[in-house]
C-alpha positions, 0 to 999 in steps of 0.5 A: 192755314198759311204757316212762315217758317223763319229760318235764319242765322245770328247777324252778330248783334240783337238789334240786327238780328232782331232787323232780319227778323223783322224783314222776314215776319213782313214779307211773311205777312205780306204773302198772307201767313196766318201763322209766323214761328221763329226759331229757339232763342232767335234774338240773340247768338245762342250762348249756351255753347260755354258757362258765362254768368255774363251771359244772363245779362241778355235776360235783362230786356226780357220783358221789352221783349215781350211788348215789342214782338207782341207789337210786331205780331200786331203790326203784322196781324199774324199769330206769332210764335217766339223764343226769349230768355226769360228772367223769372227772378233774380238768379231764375231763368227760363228758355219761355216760348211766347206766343201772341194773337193777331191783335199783339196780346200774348195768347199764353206761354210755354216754358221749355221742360226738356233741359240738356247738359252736354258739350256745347249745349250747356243749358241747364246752367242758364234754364231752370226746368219749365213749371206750367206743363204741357198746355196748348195754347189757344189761338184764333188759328186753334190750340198750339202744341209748342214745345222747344228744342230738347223737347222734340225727342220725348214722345211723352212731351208730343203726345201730352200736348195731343191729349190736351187737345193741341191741333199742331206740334211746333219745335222752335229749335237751335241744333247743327254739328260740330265740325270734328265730326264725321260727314257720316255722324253729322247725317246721322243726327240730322236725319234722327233729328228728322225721323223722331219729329215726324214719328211725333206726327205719325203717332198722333195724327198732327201735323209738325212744325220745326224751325232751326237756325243757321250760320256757324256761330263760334264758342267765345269760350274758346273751348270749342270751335263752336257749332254749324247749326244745320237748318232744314227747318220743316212741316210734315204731315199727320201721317208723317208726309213731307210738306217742306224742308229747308236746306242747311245753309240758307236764311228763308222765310217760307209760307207752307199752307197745312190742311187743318182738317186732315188731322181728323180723317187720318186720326178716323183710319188709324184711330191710335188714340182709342187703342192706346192700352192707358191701364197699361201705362203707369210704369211711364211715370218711373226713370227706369224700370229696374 
């Protein structure tokens, strides 16, 4: 399967963002990409650096958003994975991973779980926790195991979508740095960033795919600099081999092929799945273990 990573930055406004976008899904499509997966929250600036009710506006469109991708996804005859914001309701909002078949009709939807609150990642003012679990989605290329973001750090969420049946993980993502950090601290997060994901694939013989921003984008709070998201979008393995990593600055559309059929020979020497200890297992579902 021939998958477009779609790396990019904010061009200041949706309609050139959404243009960029646009160039790249066409290029994808004319290298023969199957599978085209943008990043978190790809129209727009990521606004969840400050607390703006203002901000909730950029959901307004959000169900012409889901016809025009489903239309690009047509035009271009690629299975599409995007990244909208999602009006549920007035005053209910979901970070909503949409996904659509070749034909442009959505295949289904993913909802993220996963909401952080910390310091220029304010999230859980605009999303309200997904509510539809974690359910791959079926498409003509297999079932996708999409997650977003936040979600990547949780074994829990990798490995649900796996014994649901999901064939490949995918991350669409929005992370980088702050630049008062220490060149040392800014590696160690990237490189955790990496190492969590590709455990992801080690743990249940899956191949990954990450697909982050770049560019700096700054607070309009002013509270904050703002963040330098990072890039170094990627596609591992299911026994955690590095296939692709992008840098951290440039705007790229990358076709990285993945053997599908991989998954079964690694999953027939490390049979992880048959020896997990699941009557073992029920303290899981607690916060904490006092």
């Amino acid at each position: 399967m021939k998958v477009a990573l779609i790396q990019q930055k904010f061009h200041g406004t949706k309609e050139a963002t959404n243009q960029k976008t646009l160039d790249l899904i066409k290029h994808a499509s004319s290298q023969g990409a199957d599978l085209v997966v943008c990043q978190e929250l790809h129209q727009t600036q990521y606004f969840c650096q400050s607390e703006d009710t203002e901000f909730f506006d950029l959901a307004n469109d959000w169900q012409d958003d889901v016809r025009f991708w489903g239309e690009v996804a047509k035009l271009n005859g690629v299975v599409l994975v995007t990244s909208l914001f999602e009006k549920r309701a007035d005053g209910l909002y979901h970070n909503t991973a949409y996904v659509y078949e070749k034909d442009g009709k959505v295949a289904g939807k993913y909802r993220k779980m996963h909401i952080p609150d910390d310091p220029g990642f304010y999230e859980k003012f605009y999303f309200t926790p997904g509510d539809i679990g974690f359910e791959p989605i079926q498409t003509s290329l297999g079932k996708l195991g999409v997650l977003v973001c936040w979600d990547q750090w949780y074994p829990e969420a990798a490995r649900l979508m796996a014994l649901r049946g999901a064939q490949i993980l995918i991350y669409p993502t929005a992370i980088g740095w702050f630049e008062s950090d220490t060149e040392a601290e800014k590696s160690r997060q990237l490189e955790a960033w990496v190492a969590v994901q590709r455990g992801h694939a080690v743990a249940n013989g899956l191949p990954v795919v990450a697909v982050n921003r770049v560019g700096f984008e700054k607070d309009t709070s002013g509270a904050m600099d703002g963040i330098k998201f990072w890039g170094n979008s990627f596609v591992f393995g299911p026994q955690g081999e590095e296939i692709f990593r992008a840098d951290s600055t440039s705007e790229l559309c990358e076709i990285v092929e993945i053997d599908m059929k991989r998954s079964e020979e690694v999953r027939r020497i490390w049979p992880f799945l048959r020896d997990r200890r699941i009557d073992a297992y029920a303290n899981l579902t607690k916060r904490f273990i006092d």
